[in-house]
N, C-alpha and C positions, 0 to 999 in steps of 0.2 A: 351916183353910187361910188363914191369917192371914199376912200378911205386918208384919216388921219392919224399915222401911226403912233405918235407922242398919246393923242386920246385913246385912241384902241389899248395902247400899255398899260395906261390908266386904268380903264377898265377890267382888262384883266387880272391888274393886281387886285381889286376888288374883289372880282369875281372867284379867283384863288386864292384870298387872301394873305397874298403876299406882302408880310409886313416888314419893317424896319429890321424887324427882328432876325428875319430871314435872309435879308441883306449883308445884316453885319453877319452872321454868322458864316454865309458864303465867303464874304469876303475876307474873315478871318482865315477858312480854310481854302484859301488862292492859291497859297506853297503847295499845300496836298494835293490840289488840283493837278497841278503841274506834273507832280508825280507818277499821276496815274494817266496821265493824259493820253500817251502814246498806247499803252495797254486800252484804253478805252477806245480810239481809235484803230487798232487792228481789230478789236471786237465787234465792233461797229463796221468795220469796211469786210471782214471776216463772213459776217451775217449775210450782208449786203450779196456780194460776189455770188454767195449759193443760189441764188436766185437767178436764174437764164435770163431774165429782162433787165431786170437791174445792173446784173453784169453788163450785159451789152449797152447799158447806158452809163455805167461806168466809164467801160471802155471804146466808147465811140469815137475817140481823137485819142489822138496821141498826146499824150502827159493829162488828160482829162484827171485822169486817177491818182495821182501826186499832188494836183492841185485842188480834191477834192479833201485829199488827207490834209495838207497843210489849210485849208477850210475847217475842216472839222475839228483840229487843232485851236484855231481862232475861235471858233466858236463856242468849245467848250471850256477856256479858260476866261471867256469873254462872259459866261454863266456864272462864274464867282466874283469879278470884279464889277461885272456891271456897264463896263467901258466910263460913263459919265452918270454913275449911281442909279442906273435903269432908268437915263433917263432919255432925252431926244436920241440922240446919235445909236444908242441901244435899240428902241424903238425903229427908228430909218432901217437900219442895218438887220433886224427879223425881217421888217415888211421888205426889203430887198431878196436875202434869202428865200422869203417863202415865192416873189416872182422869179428868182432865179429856179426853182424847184419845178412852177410852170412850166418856165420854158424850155427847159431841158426834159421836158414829159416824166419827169416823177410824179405819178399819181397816189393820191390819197391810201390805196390800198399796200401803198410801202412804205411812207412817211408814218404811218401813226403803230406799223410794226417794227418800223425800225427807232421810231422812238423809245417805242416799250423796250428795245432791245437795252438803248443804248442805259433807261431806268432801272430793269432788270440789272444788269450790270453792274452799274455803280452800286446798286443795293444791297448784293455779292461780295462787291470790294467792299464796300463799310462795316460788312455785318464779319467781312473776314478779319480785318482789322480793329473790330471794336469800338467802331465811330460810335457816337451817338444817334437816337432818332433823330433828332434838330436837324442835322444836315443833307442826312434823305430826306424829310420833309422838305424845306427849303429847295434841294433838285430838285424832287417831283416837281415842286410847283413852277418855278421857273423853267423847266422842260416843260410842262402843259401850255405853260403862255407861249415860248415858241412855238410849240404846235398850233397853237390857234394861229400865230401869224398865217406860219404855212396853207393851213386851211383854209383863214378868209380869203388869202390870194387866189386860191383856185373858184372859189366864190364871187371876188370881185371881176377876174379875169373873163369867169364864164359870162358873170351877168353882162359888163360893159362890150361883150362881142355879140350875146344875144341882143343887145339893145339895138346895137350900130347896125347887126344884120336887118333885125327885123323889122326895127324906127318905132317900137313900141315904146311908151311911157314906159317910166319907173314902177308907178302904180301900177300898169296893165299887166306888167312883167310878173310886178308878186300875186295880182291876185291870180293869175293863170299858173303860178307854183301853189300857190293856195289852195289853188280849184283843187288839181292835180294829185296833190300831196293826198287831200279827202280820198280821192279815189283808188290810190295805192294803197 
């Protein structure tokens, strides 16, 4: 149950169909990125803080919360460029994130509202500014492929510790999600 993030990328562009197209026009607008960046990351860590758990996972060390801004920072200007054109090192760097997410116990049920937030958001600045659709589209979609990273990782994390706990096959593992799923 291994994942490989360069294929997994793949896929998702696929599956989002995130094209060339979508690419350059990020990448066109990289300068405005920049711009809004900081704005977007107070909104983003804004959201975040009101929540009692999240806070406290925010702030469970000392400079945790600086270095999660200068992160999100990274990250969101690393959505318009792409780092190496969405490609390996883009790819490496989600699937790290999305284990770094793990392990610091951000669960699913913040990750996929704090992404709405941070979509919501930018969608507010663009429509305040007069962007065009092209480059909302384009976010969404390379925000959704993020989000899948994050997600598989809590997927893969869980599968490969139920495996190692339980010494159950691969197979035996899905068809008892299988089973289960039917009966929920």
């Amino acid at each position: 149950m291994t994942l490989n993030p360069q294929e997994f990328m793949q896929k998702m562009e696929q599956r989002m169909l995130f094209s060339n197209s979508d690419k350059a026009i990020l990448n066109f607008y990289a300068d405005w990125g920049k711009t809004v960046v900081s704005e977007m990351t107070n909104c983003f860590y804004d959201y975040l803080g009101r929540d009692p758990e999240m806070s406290s996972i925010l702030n469970a060390s000392d400079g945790r919360i600086h270095r999660l801004r200068e992160t999100f920072i990274e990250w969101f200007q690393e959505m318009f460029t792409g780092m190496d054109a969405w490609g390996t090192n883009y790819a490496e760097r989600r699937w790290r994130i999305g284990l770094i997410h793990v392990r610091v116990g951000i669960g699913p049920q913040h990750v996929v509202p704090a992404m709405a937030t941070v979509v919501r958001e930018i969608t507010q600045k663009l429509q305040a500014e007069s962007k065009g659709n092209e480059l909302r589209d384009a976010l969404s979609k390379i925000c959704m492929i993020d989000l899948a990273f994050i997600e598989q990782a809590y997927i893969k994390v869980s599968s490969k510790a139920v495996l190692k706990e339980s010494g159950w096959t691969e197979g035996s593992f899905r068809r008892l999600i299988a089973t289960d799923a039917a009966v929920v």
